[in-house]
C-alpha positions in Angstrom: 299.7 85.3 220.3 297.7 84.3 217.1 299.2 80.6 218.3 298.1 80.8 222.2 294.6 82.0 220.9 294.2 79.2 218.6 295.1 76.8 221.1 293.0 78.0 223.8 289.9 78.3 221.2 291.0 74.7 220.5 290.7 74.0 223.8 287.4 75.5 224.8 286.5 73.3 222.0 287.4 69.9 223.1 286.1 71.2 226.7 282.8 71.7 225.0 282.7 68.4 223.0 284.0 66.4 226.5 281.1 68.1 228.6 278.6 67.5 225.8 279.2 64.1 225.4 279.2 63.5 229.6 275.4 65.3 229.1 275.2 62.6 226.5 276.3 59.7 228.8 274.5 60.9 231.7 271.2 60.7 229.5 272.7 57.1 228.5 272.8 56.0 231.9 269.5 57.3 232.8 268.0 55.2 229.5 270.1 52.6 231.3 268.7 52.8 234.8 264.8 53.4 233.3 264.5 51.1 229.9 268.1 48.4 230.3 267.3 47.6 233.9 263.5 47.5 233.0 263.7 45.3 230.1 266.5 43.1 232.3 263.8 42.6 234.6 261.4 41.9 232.3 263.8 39.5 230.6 264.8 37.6 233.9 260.9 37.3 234.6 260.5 35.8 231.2 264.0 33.7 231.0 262.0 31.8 234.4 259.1 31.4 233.4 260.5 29.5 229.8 262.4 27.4 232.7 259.5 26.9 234.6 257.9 25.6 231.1 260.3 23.1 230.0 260.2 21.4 233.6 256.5 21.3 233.4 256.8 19.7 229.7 259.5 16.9 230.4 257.6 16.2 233.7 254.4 15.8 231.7 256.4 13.4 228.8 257.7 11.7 232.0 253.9 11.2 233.2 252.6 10.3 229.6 255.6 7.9 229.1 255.0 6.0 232.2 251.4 6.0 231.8 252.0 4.4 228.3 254.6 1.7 230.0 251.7 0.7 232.3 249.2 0.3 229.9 251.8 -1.7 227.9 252.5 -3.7 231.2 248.9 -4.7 232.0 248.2 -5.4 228.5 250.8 -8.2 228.2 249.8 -9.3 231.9 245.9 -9.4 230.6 247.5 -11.4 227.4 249.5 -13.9 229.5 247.6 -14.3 232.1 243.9 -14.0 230.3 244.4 -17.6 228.5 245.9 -19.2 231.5 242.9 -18.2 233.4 240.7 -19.7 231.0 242.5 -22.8 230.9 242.2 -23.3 234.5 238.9 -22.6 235.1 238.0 -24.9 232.6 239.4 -28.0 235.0 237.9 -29.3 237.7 239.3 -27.5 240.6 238.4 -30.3 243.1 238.8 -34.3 241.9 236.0 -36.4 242.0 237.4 -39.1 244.3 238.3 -36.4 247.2 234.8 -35.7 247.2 233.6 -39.2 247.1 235.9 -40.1 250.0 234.5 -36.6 251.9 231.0 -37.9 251.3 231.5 -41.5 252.9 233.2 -40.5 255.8 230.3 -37.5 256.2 228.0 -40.5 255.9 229.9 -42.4 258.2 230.1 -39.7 261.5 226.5 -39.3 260.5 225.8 -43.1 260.8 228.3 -42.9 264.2 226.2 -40.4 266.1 223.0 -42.6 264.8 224.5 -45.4 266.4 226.1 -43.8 269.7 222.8 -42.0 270.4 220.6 -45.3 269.7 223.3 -46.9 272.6 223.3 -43.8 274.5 219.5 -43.3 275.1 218.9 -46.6 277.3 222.1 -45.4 279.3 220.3 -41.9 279.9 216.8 -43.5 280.6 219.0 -45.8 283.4 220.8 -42.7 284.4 217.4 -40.5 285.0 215.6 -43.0 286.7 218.7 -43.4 289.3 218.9 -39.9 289.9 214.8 -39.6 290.4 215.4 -42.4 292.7 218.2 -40.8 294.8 216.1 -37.3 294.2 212.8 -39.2 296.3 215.3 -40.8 298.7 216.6 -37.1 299.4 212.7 -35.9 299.3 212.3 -38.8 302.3 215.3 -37.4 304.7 214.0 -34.1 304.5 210.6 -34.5 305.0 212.0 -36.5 308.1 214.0 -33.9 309.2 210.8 -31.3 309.1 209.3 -33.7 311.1 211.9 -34.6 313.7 212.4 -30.4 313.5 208.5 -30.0 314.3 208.7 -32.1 317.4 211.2 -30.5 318.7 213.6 -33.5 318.3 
């Protein structure tokens, strides 16, 4: 009997230490629902916002490094491009002898129009008098016509 009590007592025993420890692991689980899941959150939030960070960085090292290529760029261009320049605007851009040959044949349609309007004019004067001579002869029929009209003819 001594045996059987012993047992049992060892048994109430390891009942006891099992239903303490599930208080134990309930309390574990509530720690793990209010502070773990908490401080996962908090940790997720945080794990983003590092990501969010290094995108921003490397986009602005891309920016800076392209900004620095095109400076480079239009340096080199000013450099190659700034002497050339120079050099070219130091030369005549038009040759003497184009405008020489521009400036006699200017002189000569200004010289042509001189001379077609000098032949022209006693053309016109012909010209003008024929027409005021067929304008009179026109004036002539029609006063002859208000006439012939007025007397009924």
């Amino acid at each position: 009997m001594q045996q059987v009590i012993v047992v049992n007592q060892q048994g109430v025993m390891a009942t006891e230490i099992v239903i303490r420890n599930n208080k134990e692991l309930l309390r574990g689980v509530e720690r793990a629902q209010n502070v773990t899941i908490n401080a996962l959150r908090i940790s997720v939030t945080v794990a983003g916002a590092l990501y969010n960070q290094k995108i921003v960085l490397k986009k602005i090292e891309m920016l800076n490094e392209t900004t620095s290529n095109i400076i480079a760029s239009n340096a080199r261009a000013l450099k190659s491009q700034g002497a050339e320049i120079q050099r070219r605007s130091m030369e005549t851009n038009i040759s003497v002898d184009t405008l020489k040959t521009a400036f006699a044949d200017a002189m000569e349609a200004l010289d042509s129009i001189s001379t077609y309007k000098q032949e022209a004019l006693p053309k016109m004067r012909d010209t003008i008098d024929q027409f005021r001579e067929l304008a009179s002869r026109g004036e002539e029929q029609l006063e002859k016509l208000e006439k012939g009209q007025k007397l009924g003819l």
